[in-house]
C-alpha positions as CSV (number, residue, x, y, z in Angstrom):
1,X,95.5,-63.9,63.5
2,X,97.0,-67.3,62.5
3,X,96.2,-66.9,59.0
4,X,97.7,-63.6,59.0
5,X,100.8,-65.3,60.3
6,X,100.7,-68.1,57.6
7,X,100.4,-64.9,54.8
8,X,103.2,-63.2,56.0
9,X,105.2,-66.3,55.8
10,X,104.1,-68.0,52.6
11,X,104.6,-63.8,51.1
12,X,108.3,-64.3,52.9
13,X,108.7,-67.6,51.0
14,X,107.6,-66.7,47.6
15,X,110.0,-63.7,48.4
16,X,112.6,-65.9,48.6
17,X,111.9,-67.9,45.7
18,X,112.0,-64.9,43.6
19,X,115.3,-63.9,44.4
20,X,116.5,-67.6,44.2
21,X,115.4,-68.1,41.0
22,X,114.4,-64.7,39.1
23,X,117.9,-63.0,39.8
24,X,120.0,-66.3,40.9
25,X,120.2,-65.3,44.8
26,X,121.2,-69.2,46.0
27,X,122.2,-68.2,49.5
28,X,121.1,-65.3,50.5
29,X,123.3,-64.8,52.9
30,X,120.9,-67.7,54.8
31,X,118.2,-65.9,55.0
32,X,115.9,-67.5,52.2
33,X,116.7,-71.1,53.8
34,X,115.0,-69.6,57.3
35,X,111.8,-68.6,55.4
36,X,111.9,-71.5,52.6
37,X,108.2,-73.3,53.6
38,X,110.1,-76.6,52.3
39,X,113.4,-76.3,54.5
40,X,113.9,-77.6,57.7
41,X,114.5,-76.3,61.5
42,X,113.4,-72.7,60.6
43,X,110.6,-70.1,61.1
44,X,107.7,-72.1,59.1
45,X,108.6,-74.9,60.3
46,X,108.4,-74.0,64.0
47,X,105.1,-72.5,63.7
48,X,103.8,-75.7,61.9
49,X,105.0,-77.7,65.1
50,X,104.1,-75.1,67.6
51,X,100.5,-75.1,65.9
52,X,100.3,-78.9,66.0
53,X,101.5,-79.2,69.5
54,X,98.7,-76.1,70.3
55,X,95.8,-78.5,68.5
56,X,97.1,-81.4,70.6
57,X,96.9,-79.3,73.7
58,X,93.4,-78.2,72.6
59,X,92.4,-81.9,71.9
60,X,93.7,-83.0,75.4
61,X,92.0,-80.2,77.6
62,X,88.6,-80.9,75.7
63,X,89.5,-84.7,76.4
64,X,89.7,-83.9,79.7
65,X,86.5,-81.7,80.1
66,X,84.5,-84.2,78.7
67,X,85.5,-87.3,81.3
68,X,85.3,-84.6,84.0
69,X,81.6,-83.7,83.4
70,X,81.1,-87.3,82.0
71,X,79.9,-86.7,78.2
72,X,81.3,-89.4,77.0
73,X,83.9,-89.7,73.6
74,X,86.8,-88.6,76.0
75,X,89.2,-91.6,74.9
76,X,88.4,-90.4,71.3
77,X,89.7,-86.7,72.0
78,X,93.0,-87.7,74.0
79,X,94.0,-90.2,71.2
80,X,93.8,-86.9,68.6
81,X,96.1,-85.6,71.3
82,X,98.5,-88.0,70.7
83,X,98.5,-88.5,67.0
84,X,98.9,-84.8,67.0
85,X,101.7,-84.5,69.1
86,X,103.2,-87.2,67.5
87,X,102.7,-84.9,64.3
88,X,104.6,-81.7,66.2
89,X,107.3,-84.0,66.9
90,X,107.3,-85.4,63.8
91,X,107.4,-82.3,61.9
92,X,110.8,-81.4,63.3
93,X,112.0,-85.3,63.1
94,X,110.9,-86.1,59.7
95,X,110.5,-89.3,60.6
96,X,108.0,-90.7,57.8
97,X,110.3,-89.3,55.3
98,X,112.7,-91.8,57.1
99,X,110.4,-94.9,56.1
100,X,110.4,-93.8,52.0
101,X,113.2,-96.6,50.8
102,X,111.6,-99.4,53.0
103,X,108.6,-98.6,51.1
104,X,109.6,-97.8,47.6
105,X,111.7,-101.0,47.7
106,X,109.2,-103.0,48.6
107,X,106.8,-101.8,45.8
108,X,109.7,-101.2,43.3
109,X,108.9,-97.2,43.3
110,X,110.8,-95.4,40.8
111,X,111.7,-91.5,41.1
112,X,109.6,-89.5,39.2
113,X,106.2,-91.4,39.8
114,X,103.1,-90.3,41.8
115,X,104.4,-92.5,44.6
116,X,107.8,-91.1,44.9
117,X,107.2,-90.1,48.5
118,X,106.3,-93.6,48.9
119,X,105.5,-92.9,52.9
120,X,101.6,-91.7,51.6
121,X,101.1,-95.4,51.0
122,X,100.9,-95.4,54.9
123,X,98.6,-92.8,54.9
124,X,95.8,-94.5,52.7
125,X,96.2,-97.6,54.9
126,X,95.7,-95.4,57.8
127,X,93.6,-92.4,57.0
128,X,90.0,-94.5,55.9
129,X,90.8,-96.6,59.7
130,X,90.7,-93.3,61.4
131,X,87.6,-91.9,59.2
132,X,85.7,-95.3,60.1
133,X,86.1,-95.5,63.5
134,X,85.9,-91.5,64.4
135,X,82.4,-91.4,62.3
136,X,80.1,-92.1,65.3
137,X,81.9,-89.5,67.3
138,X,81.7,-86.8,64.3
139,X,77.9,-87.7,63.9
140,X,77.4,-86.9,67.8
141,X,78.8,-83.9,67.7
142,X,77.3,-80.8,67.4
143,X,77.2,-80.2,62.9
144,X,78.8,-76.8,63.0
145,X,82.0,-78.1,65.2
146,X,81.8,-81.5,63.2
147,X,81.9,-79.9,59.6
148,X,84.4,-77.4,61.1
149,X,86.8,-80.7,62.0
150,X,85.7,-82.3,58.5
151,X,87.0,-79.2,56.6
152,X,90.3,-79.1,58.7
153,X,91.1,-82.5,58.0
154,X,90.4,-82.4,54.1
155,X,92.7,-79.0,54.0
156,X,95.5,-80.4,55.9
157,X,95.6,-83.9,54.1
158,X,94.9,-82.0,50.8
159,X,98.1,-80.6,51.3
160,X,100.0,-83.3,53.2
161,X,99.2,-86.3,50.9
162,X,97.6,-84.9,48.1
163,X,100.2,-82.1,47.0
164,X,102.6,-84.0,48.6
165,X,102.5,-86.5,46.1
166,X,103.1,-84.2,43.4
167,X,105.8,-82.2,45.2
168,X,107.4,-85.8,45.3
169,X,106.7,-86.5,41.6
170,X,108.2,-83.3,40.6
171,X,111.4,-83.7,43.0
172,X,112.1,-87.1,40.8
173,X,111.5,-85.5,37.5
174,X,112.9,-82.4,37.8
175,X,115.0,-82.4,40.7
176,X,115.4,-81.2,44.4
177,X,116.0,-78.0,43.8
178,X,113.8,-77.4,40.7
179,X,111.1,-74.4,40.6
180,X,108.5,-77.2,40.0
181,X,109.6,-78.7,43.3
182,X,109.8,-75.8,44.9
183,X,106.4,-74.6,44.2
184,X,104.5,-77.4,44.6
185,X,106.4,-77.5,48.2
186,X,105.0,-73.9,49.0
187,X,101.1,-74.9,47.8
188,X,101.5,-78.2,50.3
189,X,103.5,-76.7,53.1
190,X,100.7,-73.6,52.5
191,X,97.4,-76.2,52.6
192,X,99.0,-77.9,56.1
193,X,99.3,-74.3,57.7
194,X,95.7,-73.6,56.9
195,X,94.4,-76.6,57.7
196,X,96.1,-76.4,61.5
197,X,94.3,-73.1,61.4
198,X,91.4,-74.4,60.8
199,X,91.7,-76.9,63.2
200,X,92.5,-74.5,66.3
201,X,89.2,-72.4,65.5
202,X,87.5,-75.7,65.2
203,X,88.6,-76.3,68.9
204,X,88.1,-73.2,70.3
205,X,84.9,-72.7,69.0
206,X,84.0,-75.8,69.8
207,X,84.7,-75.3,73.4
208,X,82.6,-72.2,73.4
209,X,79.6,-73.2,72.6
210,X,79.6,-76.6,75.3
211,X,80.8,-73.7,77.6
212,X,83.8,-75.8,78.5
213,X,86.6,-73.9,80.8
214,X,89.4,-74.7,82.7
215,X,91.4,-73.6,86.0
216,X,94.9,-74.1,86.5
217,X,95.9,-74.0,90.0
218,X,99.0,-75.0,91.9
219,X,99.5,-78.3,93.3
């Protein structure tokens, strides 16, 4: 069903770009900036936060399952909460795009380069940290659910580093509103949604095979 979702909307976007640039349809009347996978505040946006915000939900009640019935690796699961709600918030915020001139002026990043959305740097400090100390808790887990996670991660940060890093190359080079820009945008934005699929059956099917379930009752 989500990937369904995420077709719909990447078809919606390409849509858009079509009449953008194949018959010179800037506005459109608004509607092309409320499916543009790049903009801001719109419908793909949304989802990407509502679907990070549903992972970090997913990450929390497993958290919680496992200090209930005492399996251990429960601090590990709540602090994936948090990064990914910080992620959901984030997404909205835009607040590592905020830290790009710090960074770029302190390693004298020119526009145009592979490092022009100089906030990756961040990213490769933190991203081999994380894979270091969440290796013991990916070798105890079940190697279905832990290659499920692996594969998650790789599509996401293929898309949020990796393309991102071109998408940033091509907005110095060619400019913001370029085609180049525009499409390398809609292959990263694309990657990230799929990934954050990924990650939701990762959870969920991880919680069905340890038979994990929760009841909600009133205080």
């Amino acid at each position: 069903m989500l990937l369904a979702i995420i077709a719909v909307l990447v078809a919606l976007s390409i849509a858009g770009m079509a009449l953008r640039f194949g018959v010179d349809m800037s506005k459109g009347l608004g509607a092309i900036a409320l499916i543009d996978l790049n903009s801001e505040t719109n419908f793909p946006t949304y989802f990407s936060s509502a679907l990070l915000a549903c992972c970090a939900l997913l990450f929390a009640m497993i958290g919680v399952a496992h200090r209930q019935l005492g399996m251990g690796w429960h601090r590990h699961w709540f602090f994936l909460a948090l990064g990914f709600l910080a992620m959901s918030m984030d997404e909205f915020i835009q607040l590592h795009e905020k830290t790009m001139d710090a960074i770029s002026d302190r390693f004298g990043i020119v526009p145009g380069s592979i490092l022009t959305n100089s906030w990756v740097i961040l990213a490769f400090v933190f991203l081999p940290l994380l894979g270091l100390a969440y290796l013991r808790f990916l070798l105890a887990m079940n190697r279905r659910s832990a290659a499920l996670i692996v594969a998650a991660g790789i599509v996401y940060v293929s898309g949020a580093v990796g393309v991102e890093m071109v998408s940033g190359m091509m907005k110095g080079t060619y400019g913001f509103g370029s085609l180049p820009f525009v499409v390398s945008t809609t292959f990263e934005e694309t990657l990230e949604l799929v990934g954050l699929a990924i990650f939701v059956y990762a959870l969920t099917d991880y919680a069905a095979r340890m038979r994990l379930s929760w009841s909600f009752e009133p205080a």
